[in-house]
C-alpha positions in Angstrom: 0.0 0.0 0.0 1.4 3.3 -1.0 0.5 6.8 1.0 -1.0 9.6 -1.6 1.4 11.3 -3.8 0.2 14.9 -2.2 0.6 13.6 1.4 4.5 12.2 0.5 4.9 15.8 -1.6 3.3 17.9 1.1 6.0 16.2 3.9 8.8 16.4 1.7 8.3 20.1 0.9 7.3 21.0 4.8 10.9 19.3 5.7 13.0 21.2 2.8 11.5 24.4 4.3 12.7 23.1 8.0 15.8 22.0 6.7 16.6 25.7 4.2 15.9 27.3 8.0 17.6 25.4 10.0 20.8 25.4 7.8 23.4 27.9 8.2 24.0 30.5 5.7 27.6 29.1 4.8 28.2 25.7 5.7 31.2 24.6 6.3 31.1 21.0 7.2 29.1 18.4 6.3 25.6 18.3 8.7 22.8 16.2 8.8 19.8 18.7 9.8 16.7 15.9 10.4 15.9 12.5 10.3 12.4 12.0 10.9 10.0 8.7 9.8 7.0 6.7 10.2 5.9 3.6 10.4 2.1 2.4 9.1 0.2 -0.3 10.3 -0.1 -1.0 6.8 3.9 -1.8 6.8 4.7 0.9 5.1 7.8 3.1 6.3 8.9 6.3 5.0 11.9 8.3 6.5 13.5 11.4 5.7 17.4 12.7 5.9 18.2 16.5 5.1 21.3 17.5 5.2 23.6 20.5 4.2 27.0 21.0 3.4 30.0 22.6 1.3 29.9 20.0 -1.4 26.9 18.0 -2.8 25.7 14.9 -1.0 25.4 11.7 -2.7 24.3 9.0 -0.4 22.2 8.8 3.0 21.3 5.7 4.9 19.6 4.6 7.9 21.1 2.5 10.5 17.8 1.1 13.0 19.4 0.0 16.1 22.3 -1.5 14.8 21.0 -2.5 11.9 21.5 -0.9 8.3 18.3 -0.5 6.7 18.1 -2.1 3.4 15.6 0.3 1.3 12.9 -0.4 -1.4 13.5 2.7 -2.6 15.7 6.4 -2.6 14.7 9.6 -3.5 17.2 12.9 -3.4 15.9 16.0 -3.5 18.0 18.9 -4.0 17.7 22.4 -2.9 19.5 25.7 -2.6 22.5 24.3 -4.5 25.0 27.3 -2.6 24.3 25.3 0.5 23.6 21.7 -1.0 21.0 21.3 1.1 19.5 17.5 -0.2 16.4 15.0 1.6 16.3 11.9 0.6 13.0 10.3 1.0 13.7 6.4 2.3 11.1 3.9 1.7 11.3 0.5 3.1 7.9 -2.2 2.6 7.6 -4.1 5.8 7.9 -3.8 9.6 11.0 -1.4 10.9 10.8 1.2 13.6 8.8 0.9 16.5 8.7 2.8 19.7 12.3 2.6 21.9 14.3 2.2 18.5 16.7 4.6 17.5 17.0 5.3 14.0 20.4 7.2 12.4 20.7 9.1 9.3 24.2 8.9 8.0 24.9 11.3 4.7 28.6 11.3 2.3 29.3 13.9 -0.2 31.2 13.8 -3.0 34.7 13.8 -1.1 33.8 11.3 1.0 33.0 13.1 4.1 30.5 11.9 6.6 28.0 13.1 9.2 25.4 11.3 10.9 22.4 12.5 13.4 20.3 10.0 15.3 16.7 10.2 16.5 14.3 8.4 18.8 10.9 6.5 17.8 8.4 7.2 19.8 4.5 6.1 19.8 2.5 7.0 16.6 -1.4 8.2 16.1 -3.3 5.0 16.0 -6.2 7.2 14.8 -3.6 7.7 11.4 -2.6 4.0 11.3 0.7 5.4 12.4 2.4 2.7 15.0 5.6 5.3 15.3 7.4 8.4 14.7 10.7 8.9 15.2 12.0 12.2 15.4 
């Protein structure tokens, strides 16, 4: 099962604003600004990394516990290309996060570099078939 395209659109575009904000007007080292997901009832999760940095990130992955998170699919999104700030939407079919897990974004750009930021799941809104958020 696949959420609507203007719900998936309408997150993605509310984080690039958070993450444009949040970003500093010159970075200088490589940053990862959010990682935030959900996890249906249906099975469906969907996570997002935004980061920024002095050169243009290529990669982002998500580490649950101490596991890395094998993904059905990647989207990058790129935005304000003086500060390459990028999301990449992460979509995994099946059961992943629940609450108590820690979930880590982990970003490289083109030379290499890496930064990482980790956040905690929490409970979700039953009400939206959401079993957990992690923020």
């Amino acid at each position: 099962m696949t959420p609507p395209k203007k719900s998936t659109l309408l997150a993605v575009l509310v984080t690039a604003v958070l993450v444009a904000v949040a970003a500093p007007a010159w970075a200088t080292d490589l940053t990862v600004d959010v990682v935030a997901a959900s996890q249906f009832d249906s099975g469906l999760f969907i996570a997002i990394v935004g980061a920024h940095g002095p050169n243009p990130i290529i990669d982002a992955q998500l580490v649950v516990n101490s596991t890395v998170l094998v993904p059905d699919k990647v989207e990058d999104y790129s935005f304000d290309h003086t500060r390459n700030v990028t999301l990449f939407k992460i979509v995994k079919y099946g059961q992943v996060a629940k609450p108590g897990d820690t979930l880590t974004g982990i970003v490289t750009d083109t030379l290499a570099d890496h930064a990482s930021h980790t956040s905690v799941c929490g409970r979700g809104l039953p009400a939206l078939h959401i079993t957990s958020i992690c923020r």
